[in-house]
N, C-alpha and C positions, 0 to 999 in steps of 0.2 A: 321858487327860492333861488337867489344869487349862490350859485355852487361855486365860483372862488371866494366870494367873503367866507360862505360855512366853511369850505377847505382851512379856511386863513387858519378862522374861528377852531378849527379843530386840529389846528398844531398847537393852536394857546393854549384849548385844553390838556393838551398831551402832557405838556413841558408844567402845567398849574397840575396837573394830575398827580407826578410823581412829586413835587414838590407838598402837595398833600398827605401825600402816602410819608412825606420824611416828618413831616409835623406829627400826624398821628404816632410813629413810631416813639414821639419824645413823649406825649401826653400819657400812651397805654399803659405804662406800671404803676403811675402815681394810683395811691389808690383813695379811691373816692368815696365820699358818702353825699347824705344828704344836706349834713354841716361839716364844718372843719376845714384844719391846715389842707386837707388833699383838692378842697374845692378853691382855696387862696391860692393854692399852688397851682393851679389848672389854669385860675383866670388871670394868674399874671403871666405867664406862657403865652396865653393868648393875646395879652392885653402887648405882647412884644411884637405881634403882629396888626394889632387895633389900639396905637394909643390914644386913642381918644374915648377908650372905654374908662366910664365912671362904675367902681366899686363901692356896693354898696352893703351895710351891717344892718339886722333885724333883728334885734334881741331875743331871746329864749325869753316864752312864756306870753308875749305878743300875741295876741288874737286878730286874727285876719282870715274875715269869712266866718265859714264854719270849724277852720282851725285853728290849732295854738301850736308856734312856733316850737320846737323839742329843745330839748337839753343838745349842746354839741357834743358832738363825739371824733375824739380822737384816737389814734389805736398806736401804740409804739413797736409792739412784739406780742406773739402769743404763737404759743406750741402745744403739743401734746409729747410727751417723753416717755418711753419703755423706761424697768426698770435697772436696763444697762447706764441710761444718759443718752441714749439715743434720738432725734427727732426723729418720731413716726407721720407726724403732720406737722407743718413748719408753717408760719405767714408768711416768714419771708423769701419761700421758694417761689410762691403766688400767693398774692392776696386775695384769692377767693377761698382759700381753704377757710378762711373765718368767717364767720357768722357776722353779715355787716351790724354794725351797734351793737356788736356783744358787749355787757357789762364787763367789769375785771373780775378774774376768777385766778385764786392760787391756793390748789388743794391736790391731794392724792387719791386717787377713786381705782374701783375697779375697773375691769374691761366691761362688765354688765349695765353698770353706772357711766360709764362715759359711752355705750351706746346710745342711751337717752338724748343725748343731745349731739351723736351724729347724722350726718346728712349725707346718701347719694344717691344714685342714680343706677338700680340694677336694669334697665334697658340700653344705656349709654356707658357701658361699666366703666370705659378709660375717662371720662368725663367727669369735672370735677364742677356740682353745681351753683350757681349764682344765690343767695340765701339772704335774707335779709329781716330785721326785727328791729322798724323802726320806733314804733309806739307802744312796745311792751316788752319791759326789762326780761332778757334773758340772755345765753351764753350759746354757741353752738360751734362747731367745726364740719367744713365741707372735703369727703377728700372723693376719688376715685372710688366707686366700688368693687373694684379689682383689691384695691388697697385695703379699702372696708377687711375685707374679706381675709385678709391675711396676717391681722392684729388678731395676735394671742389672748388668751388668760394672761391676764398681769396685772400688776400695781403705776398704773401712768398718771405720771405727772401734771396737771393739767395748769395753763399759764396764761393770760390774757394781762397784759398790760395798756389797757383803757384806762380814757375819763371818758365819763357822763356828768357835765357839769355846767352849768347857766353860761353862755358865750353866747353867739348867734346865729344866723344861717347869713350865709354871702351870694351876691349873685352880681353882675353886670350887665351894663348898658351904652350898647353905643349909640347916638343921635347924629344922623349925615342929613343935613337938612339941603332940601331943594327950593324950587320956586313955588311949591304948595305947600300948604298947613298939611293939607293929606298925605297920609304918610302908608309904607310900604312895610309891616310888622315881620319882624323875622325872627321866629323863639327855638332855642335849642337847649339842649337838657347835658347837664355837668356835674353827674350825678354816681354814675355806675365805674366800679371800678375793670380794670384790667379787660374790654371787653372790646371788639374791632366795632363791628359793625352796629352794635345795640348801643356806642359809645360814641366815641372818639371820631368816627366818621362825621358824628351831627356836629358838633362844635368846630371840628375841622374846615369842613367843607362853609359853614357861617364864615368861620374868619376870613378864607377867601373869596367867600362871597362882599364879606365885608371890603375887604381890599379891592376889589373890583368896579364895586360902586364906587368907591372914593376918585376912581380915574375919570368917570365918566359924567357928563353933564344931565344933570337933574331936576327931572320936570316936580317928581313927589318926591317928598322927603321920607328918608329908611329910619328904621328904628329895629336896633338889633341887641336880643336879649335873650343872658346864658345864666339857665336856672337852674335848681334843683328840681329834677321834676317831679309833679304832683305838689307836693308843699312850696315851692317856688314859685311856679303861676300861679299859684291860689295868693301868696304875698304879692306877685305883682300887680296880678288883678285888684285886690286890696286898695293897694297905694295909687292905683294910675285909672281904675275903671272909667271916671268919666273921659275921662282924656283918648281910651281904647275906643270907648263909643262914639263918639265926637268924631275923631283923626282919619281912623284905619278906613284905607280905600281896598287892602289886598291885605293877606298873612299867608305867613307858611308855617308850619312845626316840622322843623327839620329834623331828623333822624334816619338810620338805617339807611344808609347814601353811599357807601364803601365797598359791596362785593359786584360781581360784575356779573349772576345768573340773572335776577330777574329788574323787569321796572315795574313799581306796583302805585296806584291812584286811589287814594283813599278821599274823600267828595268832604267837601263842609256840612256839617248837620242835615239843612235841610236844602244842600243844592240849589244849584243855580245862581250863586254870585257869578261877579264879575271873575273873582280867582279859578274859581271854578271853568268857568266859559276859557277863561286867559289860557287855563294848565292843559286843559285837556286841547284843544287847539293846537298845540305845542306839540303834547305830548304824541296825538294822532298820524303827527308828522313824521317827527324826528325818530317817536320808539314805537310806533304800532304794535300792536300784540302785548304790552301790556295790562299788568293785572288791574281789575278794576274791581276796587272793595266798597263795600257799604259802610255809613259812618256807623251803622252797628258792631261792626270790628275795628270801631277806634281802639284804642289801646294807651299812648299818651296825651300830651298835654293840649291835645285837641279839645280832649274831656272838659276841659276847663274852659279855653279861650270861645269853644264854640256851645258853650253851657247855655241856656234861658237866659235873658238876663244881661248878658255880654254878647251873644251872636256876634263874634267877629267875622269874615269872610274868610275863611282859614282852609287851608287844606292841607296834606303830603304829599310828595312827591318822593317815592323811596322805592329802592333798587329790591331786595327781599326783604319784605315787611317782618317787622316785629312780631313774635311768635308764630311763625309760619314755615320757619326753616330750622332745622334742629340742631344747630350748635346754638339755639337762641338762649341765655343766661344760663350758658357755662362756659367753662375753660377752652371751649372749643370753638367759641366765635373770638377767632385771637387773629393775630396779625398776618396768618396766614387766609385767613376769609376772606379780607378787606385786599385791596389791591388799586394799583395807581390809574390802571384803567375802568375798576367800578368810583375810582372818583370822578374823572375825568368824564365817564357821562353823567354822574349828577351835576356837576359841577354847566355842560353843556344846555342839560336841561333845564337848568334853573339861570344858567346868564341870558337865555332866549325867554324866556319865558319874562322877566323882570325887564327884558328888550322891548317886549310888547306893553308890557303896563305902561311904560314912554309912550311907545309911538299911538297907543289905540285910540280912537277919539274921536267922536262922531263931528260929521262936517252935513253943512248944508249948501246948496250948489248956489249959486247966486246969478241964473239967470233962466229964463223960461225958454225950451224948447233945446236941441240938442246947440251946443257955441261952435264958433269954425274952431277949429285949434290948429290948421295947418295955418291960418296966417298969424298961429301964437308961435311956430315951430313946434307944435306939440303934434303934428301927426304930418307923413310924409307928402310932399307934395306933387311925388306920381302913384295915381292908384294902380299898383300894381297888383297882381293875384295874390300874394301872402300880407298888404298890406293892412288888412281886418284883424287880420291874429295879432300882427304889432301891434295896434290900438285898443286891441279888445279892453283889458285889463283896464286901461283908462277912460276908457267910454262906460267902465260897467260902474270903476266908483263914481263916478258923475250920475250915472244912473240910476245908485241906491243911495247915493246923500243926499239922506230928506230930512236929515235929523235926526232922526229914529234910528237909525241902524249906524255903530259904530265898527270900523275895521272887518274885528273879527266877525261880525256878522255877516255883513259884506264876502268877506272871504272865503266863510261856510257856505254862502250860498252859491259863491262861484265852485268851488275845490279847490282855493289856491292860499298858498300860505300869506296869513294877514302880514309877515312883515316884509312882500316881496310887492303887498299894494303903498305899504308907507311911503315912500319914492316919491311913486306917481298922482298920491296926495298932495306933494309937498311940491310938486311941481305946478298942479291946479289950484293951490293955494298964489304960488308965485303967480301965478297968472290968472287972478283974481276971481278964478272960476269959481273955488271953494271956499268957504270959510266956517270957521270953528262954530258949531252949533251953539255953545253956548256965551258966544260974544255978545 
């Protein structure tokens, strides 16, 4: 590996780190569902970082797939009241106290009757949990069970000021196109309200992703898209399937990219794409030690893109995986989990990692037997004792381009990072040694 480029490369991330860390800090209170103003409001925040994101409306009531689009849901206010006038639970202190897609409710009950449709957490007692009832009308409130606990006998107020009413679900898409039809899928979820790492980390860390790419020259073309997840890729998939099956050379479903304990690799379905060969490569390098999960513990919109049917080449690459860490969907994956240096090595991981889908590229050598290269100046022209280790690297990709084996193969079979062989490819290309296998 070039350790002044990564050095470089790792003050960029530093300085894109924090500035990650200040975006999420704007997107975490908007509060989110799986339709509504709080998902219009997400993607035009983003869309002030990516403007060349197309937003796009899917009516309520739309079948796509095995699904049908919901009713939107928007939420204005909703509380629970002692009968001083008190707020004992409030939306607007955090909006996870409600029940996501509660219907509206404005009635007087008891403390017995509004247990029914409290929600918390006596293992986590200061914790207020993540709840949500998207496809079956009902009402709920989430609070602490410390709190639980200390609501009286009384007559409480109970308020939800919701619609549930025919609107649509929203989602976007960015299109960066390159010199190939092939394209680089990058999906993230803009969905979950008030939440660091199960949230705001995945859309965040895209959009700089997204601005990233836009600097750099492009072999594949990217395609970057912010859904609602579960009913979102299922409407993408929907509307774009052939075009998924046809295009995608590589995917990712970003999420859970923001705290900075663990790195975790979750595999595409059935392993062994290219994405797959690409991440862990990478990964092996840069994070060793690294958790390593089976697509049996997929959990997002993996489910979908790497379903029967669509096999995209998908995988994640995420810092502490979604349901594995326990402030996972409650009040307590908040913006103190997430932090500027667990962006900064997502952020790492995944501009290397999108570095090699460029450079990787199987070549074939274009002459029989080993070429001179010192009279190409490709190798020194006193053999000196340490002269062999200078040239190894470059005698080895000549050695395994037969066609068959691109970069990273190459590079696993030596032990050496495939984007420290890109170079000395590009140099045996200049020098008419190599060429592109499938010219």
């Amino acid at each position: 590996m070039n350790l002044e480029k990564y050095q470089n490369n790792l003050e960029s991330a530093r300085d894109v780190g924090q500035q990650m860390y200040r975006f999420a800090q704007e997107l975490f209170p908007i509060c989110r569902s799986i339709t509504g103003n709080g998902v219009r409001q997400t993607l035009k925040l983003i869309q002030s970082y990516l403007p060349e994101m197309q937003i796009f409306e899917v009516p309520s009531g739309e079948t796509c797939l095995d699904w049908t689009v919901p009713f939107e849901w928007n939420i204005k206010d909703a509380y629970v009241k002692n009968s001083t006038g008190r707020r004992v639970i409030d939306f607007k202190a955090n909006n996870l106290h409600l029940v996501n897609y509660s219907e509206p409710v404005s009635k007087k009950i008891s403390l017995e009757e509004l247990q029914k449709n409290l929600h918390s957490l006596p293992d986590q007692p200061d914790a207020i949990p993540y709840i949500t009832s998207y496809y079956n009308r009902t009402w709920g409130f989430c609070l602490t069970h410390n709190d639980r606990l200390r609501l009286k006998p009384d007559q409480y107020e109970v308020f939800i000021d919701s619609s549930l009413e025919k609107g649509s679900l929203t989602y976007g898409e960015v299109f960066l196109p390159g010199e190939s039809e092939k394209e680089i899928f990058l999906s993230t979820y803009i969905c979950h309200p008030s939440m660091g790492n199960n949230e705001v980390s995945g859309p965040v860390l895209t959009a700089f992703l997204g601005q990233w790419i836009k600097q750099k020259k492009r072999r594949y073309s990217y395609r970057l898209v912010f859904v609602p997840e579960t009913i979102g890729a299922i409407v993408y998939i929907d509307k774009n399937l052939e075009s998924l099956r046809k295009k995608v050379f590589g995917a990712y479903q970003i999420t859970c990219v923001g705290d900075d304990r663990d790195y975790s690799f979750l595999p595409s379905r059935l392993g062994g794409t290219v994405t797959d060969k690409i991440t862990t490569h990478v990964m092996n390098r840069l994070v060793p030690g690294y958790k390593n999960y089976s697509f049996a513990d997929r959990g997002s919109d993996e489910r979908q893109y790497c379903s029967p049917g669509v096999d995209l080449p998908m995988v994640s690459v995420m810092r502490s995986k979604y349901a594995t860490y326990p402030e996972y969907h409650t009040s307590l994956d908040n913006l103190d989990l997430i932090s500027a240096s667990g962006f900064e090595g997502s952020f790492n991981v995944y501009t290397r990692c999108l570095e090699l889908f460029e450079e990787n590229r199987k070549f074939q050598v274009t002459c029989i037997g080993e070429p001179q290269l010192g009279k190409r100046g490709l190798r020194p022209t006193l053999g000196t004792k340490d002269m062999a280790a200078r040239v190894r690297n470059m005698a080895n990709v000549l050695a395994f381009s037969d066609g068959n084996h691109d970069l990273v193969d190459i590079a696993e079979l030596l032990g050496v990072d495939a984007l420290d062989l890109a170079p000395l490819a590009q140099k045996l290309r200049e020098a008419d040694l190599l060429r592109l296998a499938d010219e």
